[in-house]
N, C-alpha and C positions, 0 to 999 in steps of 0.2 A: 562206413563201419570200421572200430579199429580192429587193430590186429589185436588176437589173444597171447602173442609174443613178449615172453618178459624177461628181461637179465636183471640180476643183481648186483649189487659191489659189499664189499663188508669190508671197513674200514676198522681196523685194530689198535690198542698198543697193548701187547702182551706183558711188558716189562719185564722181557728177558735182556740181557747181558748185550746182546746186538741192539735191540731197539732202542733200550736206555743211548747206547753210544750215535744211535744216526738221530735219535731227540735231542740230544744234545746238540748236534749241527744244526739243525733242522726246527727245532722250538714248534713242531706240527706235536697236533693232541695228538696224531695216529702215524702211526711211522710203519705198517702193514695194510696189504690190500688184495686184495681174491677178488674171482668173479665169479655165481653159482649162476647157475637155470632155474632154478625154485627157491620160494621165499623161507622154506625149513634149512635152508643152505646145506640140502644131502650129496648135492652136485657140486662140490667145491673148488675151486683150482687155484694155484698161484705158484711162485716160487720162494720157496723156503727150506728150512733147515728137512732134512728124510727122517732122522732120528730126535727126539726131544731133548734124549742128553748129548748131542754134540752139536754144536753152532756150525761147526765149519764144514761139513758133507751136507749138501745142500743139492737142489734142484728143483726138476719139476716134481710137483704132488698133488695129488689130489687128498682134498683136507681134511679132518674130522673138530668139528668145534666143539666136540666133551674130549680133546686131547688134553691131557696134560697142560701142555703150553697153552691153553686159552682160560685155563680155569681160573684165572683172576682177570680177565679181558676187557677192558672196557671197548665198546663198539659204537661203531654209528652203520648202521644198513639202509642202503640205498636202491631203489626200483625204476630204472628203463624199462618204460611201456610203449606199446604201439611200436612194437619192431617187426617189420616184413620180413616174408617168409625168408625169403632171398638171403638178406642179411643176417639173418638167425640161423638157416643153414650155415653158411659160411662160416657164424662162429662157432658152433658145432665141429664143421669138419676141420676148421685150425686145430682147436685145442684138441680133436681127437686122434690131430696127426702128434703131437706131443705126447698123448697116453701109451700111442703104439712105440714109441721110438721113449720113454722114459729116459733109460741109462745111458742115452749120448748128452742128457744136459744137464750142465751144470750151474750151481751159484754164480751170477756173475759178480764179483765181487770188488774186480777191477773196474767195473764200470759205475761204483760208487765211490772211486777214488777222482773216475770223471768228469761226474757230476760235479764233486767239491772244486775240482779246479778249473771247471768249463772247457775238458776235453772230450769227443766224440768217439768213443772206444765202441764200438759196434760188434761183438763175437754172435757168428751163426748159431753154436752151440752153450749160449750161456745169456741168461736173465737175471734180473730182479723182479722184486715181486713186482711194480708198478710198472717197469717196462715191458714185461708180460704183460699186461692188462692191458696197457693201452695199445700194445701190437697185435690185440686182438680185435678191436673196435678198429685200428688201420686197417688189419686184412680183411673185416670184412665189405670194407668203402664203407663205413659211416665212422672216419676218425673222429675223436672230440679234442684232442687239443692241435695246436697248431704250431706245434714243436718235432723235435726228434722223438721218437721211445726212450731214446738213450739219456733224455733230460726229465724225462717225468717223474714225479715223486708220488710216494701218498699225499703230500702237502697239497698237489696240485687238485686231485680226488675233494680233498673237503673245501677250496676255494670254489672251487667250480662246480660245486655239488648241487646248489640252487637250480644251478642255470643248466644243467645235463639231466638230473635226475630229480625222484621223491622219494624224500626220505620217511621211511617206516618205523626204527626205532632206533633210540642213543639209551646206553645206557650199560650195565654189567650183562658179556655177552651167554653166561650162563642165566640168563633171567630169561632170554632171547624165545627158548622155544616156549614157556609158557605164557609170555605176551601173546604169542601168537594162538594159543589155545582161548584165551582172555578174548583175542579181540576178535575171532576167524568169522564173526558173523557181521563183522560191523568194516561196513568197503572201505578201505583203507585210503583210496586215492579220491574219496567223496568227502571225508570229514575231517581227511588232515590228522600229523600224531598228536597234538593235543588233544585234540576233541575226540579221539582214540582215548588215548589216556584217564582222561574227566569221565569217559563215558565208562570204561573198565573199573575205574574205582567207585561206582555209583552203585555197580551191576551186585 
């Protein structure tokens, strides 16, 4: 029997004023990335900017996807299924040790000057959004890439997206929760998003 255990990923480009400049290095669709517990993405997390209008105070957050910053969003969301308990606690208690300690972390922002130059800047106190994410799949022993945190990108998220995850929908992420009103009767991981899709527009 599988497990009822699901994580999410929601892959971004907001085209804000930062993303446009790491798309420009990077030539990735999505240059953001979060990880929620539910497919309405109510439980959101990542590292990003705190305030909408300032890029540079940054940290840990937990998200709101009707923010400001996502309302021109284009998206791709993704579903890890069949996660045991074990490891789904664990991600749980990571990232719940991050909500109680908030205001010791910060943007890491030096460690996107690492990347560009293939340096390993490692700060206890300080992320990115995709080194977040995937130091949360390391702690809880089922890493997915086979790199540092400190090198992972969102680029690496939509390479490897096939082959980790299923993907649910791509598209403008303010369209997002009414897809899912559209499709909430029809098993998502039985018919695939096309035949999601064909089947939504039939209805």
């Amino acid at each position: 029997m599988k497990n009822k255990n699901q994580i999410y990923i929601l892959l971004t480009d907001t085209g804000t004023v930062l993303n446009r400049l790491i798309k420009m290095y990077t030539k990735d669709p999505y240059n953001h990335v979060s990880i929620a517990f539910d497919k309405e993405l109510n439980e959101l997390y990542s590292f990003g900017r705190k305030k909408h209008y300032n890029p540079i105070i940054g940290g840990f957050v937990k998200e709101n996807i009707d923010n400001v910053i996502f309302s021109n969003a284009k998206c791709a969301v993704y579903c890890l299924e069949d996660i045991d308990d074990i490891t789904y606690l664990r991600i749980r208690e990571y990232i719940k040790l991050f909500e109680l300690n908030r205001d010791t972390y910060r943007y890491n922002f030096l460690g996107l000057f690492g990347i560009m130059l293939n340096i390993h800047i490692q700060r206890c106190d300080a992320f990115f959004c995709s080194q977040f994410v995937a130091s949360v799949f390391e702690y809880s022993g089922r890493p997915i890439f086979d790199k540092p945190c400190v090198f992972v990108t969102p680029g690496d998220f939509v390479t490897n997206a096939n082959r980790l995850f299923a993907r649910i929908y791509s598209g403008n992420l303010n369209e997002y929760r009414s897809f899912l009103k559209q499709s909430k009767d029809i098993p998502l991981g039985l018919y695939g998003e096309e035949s999601i899709r064909r089947t939504v527009k039939q209805a």
